[in-house]
C-alpha positions, -999 to +999 in steps of 0.1 A: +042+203+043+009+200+065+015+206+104-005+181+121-006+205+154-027+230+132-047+207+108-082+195+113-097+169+090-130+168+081-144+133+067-171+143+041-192+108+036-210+123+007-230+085-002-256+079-026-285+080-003-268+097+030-243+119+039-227+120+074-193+144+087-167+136+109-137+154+123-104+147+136-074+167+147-044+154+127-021+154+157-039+134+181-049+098+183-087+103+195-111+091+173-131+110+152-161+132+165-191+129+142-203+168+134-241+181+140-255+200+109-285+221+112-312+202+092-297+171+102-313+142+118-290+120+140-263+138+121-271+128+093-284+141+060-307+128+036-282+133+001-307+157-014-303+194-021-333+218-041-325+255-049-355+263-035-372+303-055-374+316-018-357+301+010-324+293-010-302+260-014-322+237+012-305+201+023-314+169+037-351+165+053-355+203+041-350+195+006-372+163+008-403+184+024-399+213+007-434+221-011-423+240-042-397+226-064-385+189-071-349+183-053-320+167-069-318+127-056-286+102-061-262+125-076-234+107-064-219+096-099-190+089-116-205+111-146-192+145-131-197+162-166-236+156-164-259+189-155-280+162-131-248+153-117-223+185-115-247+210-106-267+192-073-227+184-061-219+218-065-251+231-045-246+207-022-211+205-012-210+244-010-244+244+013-226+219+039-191+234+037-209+267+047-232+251+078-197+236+089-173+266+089-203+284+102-214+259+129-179+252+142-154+280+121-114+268+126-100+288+146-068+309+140-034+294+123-058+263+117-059+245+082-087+224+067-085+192+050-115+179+033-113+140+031-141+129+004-150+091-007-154+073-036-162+039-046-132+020-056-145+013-086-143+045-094-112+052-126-082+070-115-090+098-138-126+105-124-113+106-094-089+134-102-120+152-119-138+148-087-112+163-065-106+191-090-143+201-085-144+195-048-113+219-041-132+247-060-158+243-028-135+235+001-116+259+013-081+244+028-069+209+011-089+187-003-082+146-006-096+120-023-091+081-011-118+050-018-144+044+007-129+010+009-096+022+024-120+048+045-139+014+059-105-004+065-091+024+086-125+024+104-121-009+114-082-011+125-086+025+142-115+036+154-118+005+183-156+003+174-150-031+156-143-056+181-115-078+173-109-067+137-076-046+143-053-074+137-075-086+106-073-058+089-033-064+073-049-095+055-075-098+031-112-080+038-145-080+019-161-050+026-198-054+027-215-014+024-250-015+031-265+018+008-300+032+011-299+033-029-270+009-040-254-027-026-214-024-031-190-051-022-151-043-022-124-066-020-090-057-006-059-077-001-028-067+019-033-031+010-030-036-024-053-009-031-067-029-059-100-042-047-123-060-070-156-044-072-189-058-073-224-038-069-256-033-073-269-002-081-306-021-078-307-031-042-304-002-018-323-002+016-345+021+006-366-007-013-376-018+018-392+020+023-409+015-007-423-018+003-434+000+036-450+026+015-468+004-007-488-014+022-492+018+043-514+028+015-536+002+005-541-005+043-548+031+050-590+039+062-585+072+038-568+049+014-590+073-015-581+107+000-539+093+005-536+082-027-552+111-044-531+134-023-500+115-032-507+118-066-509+152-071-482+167-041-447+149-052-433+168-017-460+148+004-453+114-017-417+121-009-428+127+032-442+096+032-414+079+020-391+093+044-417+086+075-414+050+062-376+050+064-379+068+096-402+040+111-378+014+094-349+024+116-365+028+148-375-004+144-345-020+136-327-002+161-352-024+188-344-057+200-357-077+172-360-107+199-382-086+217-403-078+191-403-117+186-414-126+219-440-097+218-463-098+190-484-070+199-456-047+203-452-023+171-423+000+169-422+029+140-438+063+136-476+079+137-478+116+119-503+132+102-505+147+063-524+172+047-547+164+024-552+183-011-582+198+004-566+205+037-580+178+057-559+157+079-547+122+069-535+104+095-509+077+090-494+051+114-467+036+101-455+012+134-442-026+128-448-053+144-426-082+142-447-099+118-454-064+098-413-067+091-415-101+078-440-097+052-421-067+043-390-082+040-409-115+022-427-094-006-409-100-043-401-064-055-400-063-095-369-040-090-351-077-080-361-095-104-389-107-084-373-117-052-376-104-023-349-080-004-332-109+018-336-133-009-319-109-035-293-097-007-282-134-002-280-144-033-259-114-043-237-123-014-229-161-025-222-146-055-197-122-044-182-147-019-178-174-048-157-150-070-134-139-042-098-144-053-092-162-019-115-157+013-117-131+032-104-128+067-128-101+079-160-094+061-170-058+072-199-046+073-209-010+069-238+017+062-269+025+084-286-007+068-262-029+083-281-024+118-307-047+101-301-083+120-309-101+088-278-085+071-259-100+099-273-133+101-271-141+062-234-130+063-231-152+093-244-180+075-228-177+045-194-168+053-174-204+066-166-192+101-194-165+115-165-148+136-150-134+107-181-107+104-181-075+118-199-047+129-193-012+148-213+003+171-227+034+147-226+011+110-237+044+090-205+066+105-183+041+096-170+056+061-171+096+073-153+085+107-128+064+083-124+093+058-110+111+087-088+093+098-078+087+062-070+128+064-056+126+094-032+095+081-023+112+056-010+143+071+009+122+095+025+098+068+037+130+050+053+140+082+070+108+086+076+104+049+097+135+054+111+129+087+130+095+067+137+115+038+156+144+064+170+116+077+182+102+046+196+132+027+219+142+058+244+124+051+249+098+085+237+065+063+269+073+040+292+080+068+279+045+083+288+031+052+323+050+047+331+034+078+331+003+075+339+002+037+373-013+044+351-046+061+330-042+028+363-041+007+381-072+023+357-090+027+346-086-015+384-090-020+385-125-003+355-134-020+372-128-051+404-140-047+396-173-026+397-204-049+413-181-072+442-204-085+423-236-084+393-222-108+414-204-130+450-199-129+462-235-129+444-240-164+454-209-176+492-221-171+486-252-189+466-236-216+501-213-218+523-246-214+503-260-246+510-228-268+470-218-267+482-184-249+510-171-271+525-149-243+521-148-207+499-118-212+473-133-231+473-160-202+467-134-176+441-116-197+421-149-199+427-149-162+410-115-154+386-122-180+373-158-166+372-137-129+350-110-149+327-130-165+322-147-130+318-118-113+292-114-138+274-142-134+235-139-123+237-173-106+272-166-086+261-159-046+296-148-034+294-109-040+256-110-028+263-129-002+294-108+013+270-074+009+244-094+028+269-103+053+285-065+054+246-049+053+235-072+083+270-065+103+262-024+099+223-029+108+225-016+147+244+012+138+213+020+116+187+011+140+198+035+160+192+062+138+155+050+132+142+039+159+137+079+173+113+084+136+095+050+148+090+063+183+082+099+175+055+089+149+039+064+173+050+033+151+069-001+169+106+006+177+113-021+151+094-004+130+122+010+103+147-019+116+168-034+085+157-071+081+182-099+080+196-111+043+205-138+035+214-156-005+194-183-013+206-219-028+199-204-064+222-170-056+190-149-045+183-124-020+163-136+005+146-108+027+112-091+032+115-059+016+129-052-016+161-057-027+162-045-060+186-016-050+212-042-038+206-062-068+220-030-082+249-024-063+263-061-069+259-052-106+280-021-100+306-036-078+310-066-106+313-037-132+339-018-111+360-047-100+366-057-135+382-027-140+405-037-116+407-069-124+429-068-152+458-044-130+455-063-098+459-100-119+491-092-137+505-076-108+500-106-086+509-130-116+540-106-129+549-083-103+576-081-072+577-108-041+553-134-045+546-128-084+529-164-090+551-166-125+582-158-102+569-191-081+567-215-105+588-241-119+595-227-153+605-191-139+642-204-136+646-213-170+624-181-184+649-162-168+680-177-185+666-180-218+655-143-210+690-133-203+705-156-231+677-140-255+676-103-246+710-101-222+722-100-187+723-067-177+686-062-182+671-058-144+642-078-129+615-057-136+622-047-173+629-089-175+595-096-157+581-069-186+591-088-219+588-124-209+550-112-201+549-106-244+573-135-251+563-159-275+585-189-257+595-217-278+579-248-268+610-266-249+607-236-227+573-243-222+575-278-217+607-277-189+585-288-162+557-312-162+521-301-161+517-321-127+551-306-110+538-274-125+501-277-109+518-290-079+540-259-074+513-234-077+488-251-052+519-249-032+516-209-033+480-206-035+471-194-003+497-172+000+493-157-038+455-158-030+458-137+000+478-111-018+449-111-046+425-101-021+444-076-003+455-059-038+420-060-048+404-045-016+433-019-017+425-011-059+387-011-046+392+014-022+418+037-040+396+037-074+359+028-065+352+038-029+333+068-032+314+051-055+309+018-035+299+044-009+271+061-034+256+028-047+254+009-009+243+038+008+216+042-021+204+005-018+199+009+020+180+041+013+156+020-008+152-006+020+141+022+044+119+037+022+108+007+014+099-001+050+090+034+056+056+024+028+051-008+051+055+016+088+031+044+072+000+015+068+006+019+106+001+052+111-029+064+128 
């Protein structure tokens, strides 16, 4: 198992368009440090890689500018066997893995874990393919969870996202705002089932483009730049980034500023060279009004619309298919800084205050890929912390204890009513000839008591378990709440919730119960073993033998010693009357009422020795098993819980 004392997690945001790194040390609960890469720009990299003739695999900006060569664009794809796909992810990955061990190398007795995204649409099987690759780069572990669960952890963890911690356990729509694609993700409850909706059309970077376009045809050397552009794709692709450059610095400016101030224009000025090496000089700064037209022009890429027009209309849609609203629409990726994003959520989601944003939008999935890691290696350390717990042994000596309780109290349940449901027409059944002996009648009795033990609907046995499990529930508290504590989780964390049996003979509790659903299967199974023994003992047997109680005993007995003699004793007498075919003027001595009458009469007293005979066969014959199956069902509530406690884990 991973130590968290010695593991360091490394969140590897490798997206579409950008690719930022975060790390985290697994033991502690800071939040994750976001990691400077040479070539990087605000620590982050441009997701493009060129194996350049000369200067070897070049990344990011470096790739981008590089003069020779064309560099490998949007290779993040579920189409890992595709040359344009496998090979830039290979050069890629291995080029950043190297810049980090180089830039800041583990140090001794330290592991690496490599936490890597994916979109959740993304099929279980591609995922596996994907992690196979990546742990031929990485060396340490390498794990691979949806950028949806990255964004969620984000959100509840990382205390960037005001007032969204205690939003997170409900449903979230998960808004990620791409330089190349538009993905929405649906989660409820940690289901880990979201419903995906994308599209792979409108990315951020469109609005580059549209900067791009009108820096040209507004250009004085409009000729000269668009010749130049033509025939160098490394100073087309220059451009393109100075535009994105320029977009972000303006965005990251007060936009009621800008507003107010007409004049003011925020961007970038740099200069080009031109195919016959003169320099082109291009000023690529907004004003407020600049944006606007921007943002207004219809792109053909949409269909026509423009970029807000095409982002809001994608929205209602997505909002309209939601399975239920969301209670926290998150918003994530460097395009989120845009105020438009936030104002078209606002307006279209029913109360405003259910949007949010962190502070740094485009680290949110690399700092929630490693925490991600870093959960991980502390739920598998918790994980097995319950499991130690589990398998030593004190849950079944908890339960050995107080198995005589569990067996009296199963006994009574049993045994009370006994007579009234079953015995008393069993006797008259007898008295009427439709039992030939006595021990048909008592077979029918354990049989009837059987097939109510049996019954689904029948609360009594579920009921006295519930009773016995919530009785024994301290004593088990006390052995979890030290886990709870020591893995930073509530002190009620792993505590046993109350049962109870519905109306309709159900459990009623918040964690599953399948396990003790189980065990009152087994304990009907096992107790109509016993059935059968413990019936004919109390109906046949010494003392308060019910036969021995009621009115026709006297005259069994002296057509008994008539019939088979006197010297036989009372035992071997009690033994053949119970296969006596009695003639029907024995059967018929007493009245059915006298005869109903004189065993209510003994009821509670033959009842009571029922329940103690069948708690005493329980115990004798079935206890280690009782012991097995109980301790087994409460195992499966705590691991039960122990999945709930671990989506606490941070």
């Amino acid at each position: 198992m991973t130590d968290p004392a010695t593991t360091i997690v490394i969140g590897f945001d490798l997206g579409h368009g950008e690719t930022a790194l975060a790390s985290a040390h697994a033991d502690r609960t800071a939040p994750p440090e976001m990691l400077d890469l040479p070539g990087s720009r605000a620590r982050r990299h441009i997701s493009a890689v060129l194996d350049h003739p000369t200067l070897g695999v070049l990344v990011g900006e470096s790739a981008i500018t590089a003069r020779e060569g064309s560099p490998y664009l949007g290779f993040k794809s579920p189409d890992l066997g595709s040359p344009e796909v496998a090979t830039p992810l290979r050069l890629f990955v291995t080029r950043i893995v190297a810049d980090v061990l180089d830039t800041t190398p583990p140090r001794p007795g330290q592991e690496l874990r490599w936490v890597f995204g994916t979109p959740s649409g993304w099929p279980p099987e591609t995922r596996r393919r994907y992690a196979k690759i990546l742990s031929e780069l990485c060396p340490g572990h390498v794990e691979v969870v949806s950028e949806s669960r990255a964004a969620l952890l984000y959100a509840r963890d990382s205390g960037e996202v005001s007032g969204s911690a205690h939003r997170v356990t409900g449903s979230v729509l998960i808004v990620d705002n791409g330089a190349s694609t538009q993905d929405y993700t649906y989660v409820s409850e940690h289901s880990g089932r979201p419903v995906d909706h994308g599209n792979i059309r409108l990315g951020a970077a469109l609005i580059d483009k549209e900067i791009y376009r009108r820096l040209v045809l507004r250009s004085p050397q409009r000729p000269l730049l668009e010749k130049t552009l033509a025939i160098s794709p490394a100073q087309s692709r220059y451009l393109e980034l100075l535009c994105r450059r320029a977009k972000e610095e303006y965005f990251r400016t007060d936009q009621q500023q800008l507003a107010v101030n007409p004049k003011n224009r925020i961007g970038v000025m740099e200069t080009i060279e031109a195919v016959d090496g003169e320099e082109i000089m291009v000023d690529i700064r907004l004003s407020y009004a600049d944006m606007q037209e921007v943002l207004d022009s219809p792109r053909p890429e949409l269909g026509g619309l423009t970029w807000r027009d095409a982002f809001r209309k994608d929205l209602a849609t997505v909002l309209g298919n939601l399975p239920a609203p969301a209670g926290l629409v998150l918003l994530t990726g460097g395009p989120s800084r845009m105020a438009f994003v936030r104002e078209i959520c606002r307006e279209l989601v029913a109360d405003p205050d259910r949007v949010a944003l962190g502070g740094e939008p485009e680290f949110a999935i690399a700092r929630g890929l490693a925490l991600a890691g870093r959960t991980s290696v502390r739920t598998a350390g918790f994980r097995a912390a319950v499991e130690e717990l589990l398998h030593s042994g004190v849950v079944e000596e908890i339960a050995r204890e107080h198995l005589p309780e569990l067996a009296a109290a199963l006994g009574t349940a049993v045994a009370g009513g006994v007579t009234e449901r079953h015995v008393i027409g069993a006797f008259k059944r007898w008295r009427e000839r439709e039992f030939v002996t006595l021990q048909d009648m008592a077979e029918r009795v354990a049989a009837d008591i059987a097939e109510e033990l049996r019954d689904p609907a029948n609360p009594r046995l579920k009921q006295v378990i519930a009773d016995w499990q919530n009785a024994i529930a301290p004593e088990l508290e006390q052995l979890t709440r030290p886990l709870a504590e020591r893995w930073r989780l509530p002190a009620h964390a792993l505590e046993l919730p109350e049962v109870s049996v519905t109306g309709a003979g159900e459990f009623d509790v918040q964690v599953d119960l399948g396990a003790a659903t189980g065990i009152v299967e087994n304990v009907a199974r096992v107790m109509n073993v016993a059935v059968a023994t413990v019936v004919a003992t109390v109906l046949f047997g010494a003392g308060t033998a019910l036969i021995a109680t009621t009115g026709p005993f006297a005259v069994l007995v002296t057509f008994g010693a008539v019939w088979w003699g006197v010297k036989l004793g009372r035992d071997e007498m009690m033994r053949r009357m119970r296969t006596a075919d009695f003639p029907m003027w024995v059967r018929h001595a007493r009245s059915e009422a006298s005869l109903a009458a004189k065993l209510r009469g003994k009821s509670a007293e033959a009842e009571t020795e029922l329940a103690q005979k069948m708690a005493d066969q329980f115990l004798t014959d079935t206890g280690d098993t009782l012991v097995r199956d109980v301790s087994a069902a409460i195992a499966a509530q705590l691991r039960a819980l122990a999945d709930e406690a671990a989506l606490e884990i941070s």
